[in-house]
C-alpha positions, 0 to 999 in steps of 0.5 A, a space after each residue: 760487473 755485468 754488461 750487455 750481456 757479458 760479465 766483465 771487469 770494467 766497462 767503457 761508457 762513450 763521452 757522447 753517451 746520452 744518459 750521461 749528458 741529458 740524465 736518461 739513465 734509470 737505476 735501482 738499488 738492493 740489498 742482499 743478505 745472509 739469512 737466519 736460515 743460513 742462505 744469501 738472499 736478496 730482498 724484494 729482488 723481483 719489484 724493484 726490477 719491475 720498477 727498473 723497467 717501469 722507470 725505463 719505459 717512463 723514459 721511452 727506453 726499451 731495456 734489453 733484457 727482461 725482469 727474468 734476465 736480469 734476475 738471473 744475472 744478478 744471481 749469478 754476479 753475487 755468487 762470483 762476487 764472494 760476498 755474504 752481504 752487499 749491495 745490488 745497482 742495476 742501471 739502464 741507460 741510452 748510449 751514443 747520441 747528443 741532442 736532447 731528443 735524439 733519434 735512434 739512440 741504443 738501450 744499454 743495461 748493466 748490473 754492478 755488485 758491491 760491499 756495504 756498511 751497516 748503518 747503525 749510528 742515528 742521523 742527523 737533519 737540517 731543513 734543506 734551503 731546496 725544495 723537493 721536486 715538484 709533482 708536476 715536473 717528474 714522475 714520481 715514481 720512476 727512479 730516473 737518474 736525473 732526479 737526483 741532481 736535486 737530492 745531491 745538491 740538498 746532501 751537499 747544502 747539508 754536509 757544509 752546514 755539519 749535518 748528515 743529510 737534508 731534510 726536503 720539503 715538498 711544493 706545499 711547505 710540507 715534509 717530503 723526504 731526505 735526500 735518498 730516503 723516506 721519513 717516518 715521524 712517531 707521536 705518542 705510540 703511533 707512526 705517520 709518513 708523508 703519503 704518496 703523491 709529493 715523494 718517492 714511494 720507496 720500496 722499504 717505506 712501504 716494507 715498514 707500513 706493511 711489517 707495522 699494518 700487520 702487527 698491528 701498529 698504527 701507520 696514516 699516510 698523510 700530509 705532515 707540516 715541518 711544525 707535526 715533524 718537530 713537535 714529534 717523539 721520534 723519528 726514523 728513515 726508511 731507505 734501501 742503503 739505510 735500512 730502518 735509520 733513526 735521526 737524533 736531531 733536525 736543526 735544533 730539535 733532538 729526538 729520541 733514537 731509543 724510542 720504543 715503537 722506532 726500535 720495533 720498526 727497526 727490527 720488525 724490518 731486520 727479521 724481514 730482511 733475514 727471513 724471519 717473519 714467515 709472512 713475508 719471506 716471499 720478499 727474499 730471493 734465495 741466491 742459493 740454497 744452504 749446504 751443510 
């Protein structure tokens, strides 16, 4: 772990912590990988700290450090940490003060690094009794912490009733997301995803548009009715922890996890991430180089 500037083993967080208490907190989440090239590499490692301090400033939180900063510090906690993958979460929250507008509160960031899965196994859905939050009441496109009080109680909803995760619709009836990931629907060869506006727009979500654009495969952000979604050859998540993900099942409907255009999303994002596709290796940022 890192914190304010020091590596250390533990971190204390003051029980008057504003973030705490009032979720101003803001966070991301990354992923780092060996690659074929023999490196660790973090993917899309520079946008999401833009976004880490975009969601701050959408707070009204001035972060310590910068993208530079923070950059060379997760570097740095991946090689102490000995671990050829993981998983990445930065977070910058406010310290002591109660009150929900408090004055004078202090700007705190760290950086934790840890051990992950591969999730392989397809998923599976229920239609969440929640509604995804309204446009109108969050800024959709910071990652603030207290956003996810709404995802948590869906993903709870959705372990009681047996399922994996929920699916959330959003203030339209329409499909909006999963509890921490993006939906991917396929009809007959091409792919849509609801478009921006009612979600979070996830950095993999848009990693998969730009694999699919580029080789050619047929992807319309647009709105998507639960009846589109059900009536679907296949589906998929698209998240930073999930990776490319099928759902086998949404309430009673099953899906196709073998289908052809969903396997192709699914590995088009596998050689991204380990820096296959020349394109786009500009999303990795080396850890460091390579030694024979």
């Amino acid at each position: 772990m890192w914190h304010d500037g020091e590596f250390v083993e533990e971190v204390n967080i003051p029980l008057d912590a504003h973030g705490l208490h009032y979720g101003g907190a803001v966070y991301e989440g990354m992923r780092f990988y060996q690659t074929h090239g023999g490196c660790r590499a973090v993917f899309r490692l520079d946008d999401h700290l833009e976004r880490l301090l975009y969601s701050a400033g959408v707070m009204e939180m001035v972060c310590p450090f910068s993208v530079a900063e923070l950059k060379a510090v997760i570097l740095e906690l991946i090689r102490r940490s000995g671990l050829s993958e993981g998983y990445v979460r930065p977070i910058v929250f406010n310290g002591s003060g109660l009150g929900l507008c408090a004055k004078n509160l202090t700007t705190h960031a760290g950086v934790v690094v840890l051990p992950w899965e591969q999730a392989t196994r397809p998923i599976s859905l229920i239609k969440s009794s929640l509604m995804r939050l309204h446009p109108a009441s969050a800024i959709m496109e910071a990652k603030i912490a207290g956003h996810y009080v709404n995802s948590r109680l869906a993903a709870l909803e959705a372990k009681r009733a047996g399922a994996d995760d929920a699916l959330l619709l959003d203030y339209e009836g329409n499909v909006a997301e999963t509890s921490v990931a993006n939906v991917f629907l396929i009809n007959g060869g091409r792919i849509s995803t609801p478009a921006c506006g009612n979600i979070f727009p996830g950095l993999t979500r848009a990693s998969v548009i730009a694999l699919c654009t580029e080789q050619k495969i047929e992807v319309q952000e647009r709105s998507v009715s639960l009846g589109a979604a059900l009536f679907s050859d296949a589906m998929f998540v698209a998240g930073t922890a999930c990776e490319v993900l099928a759902i086998s099942r949404l309430g009673d409907k099953t899906y196709d996890p073998a289908n052809p255009v969903l396997l192709r999303c699914r590995e088009l994002y596998q050689q991204a991430i380990r820096g296959q596709i020349a394109s786009r290796t500009q999303w990795l940022t080396v850890v460091e180089e390579a030694t024979s």
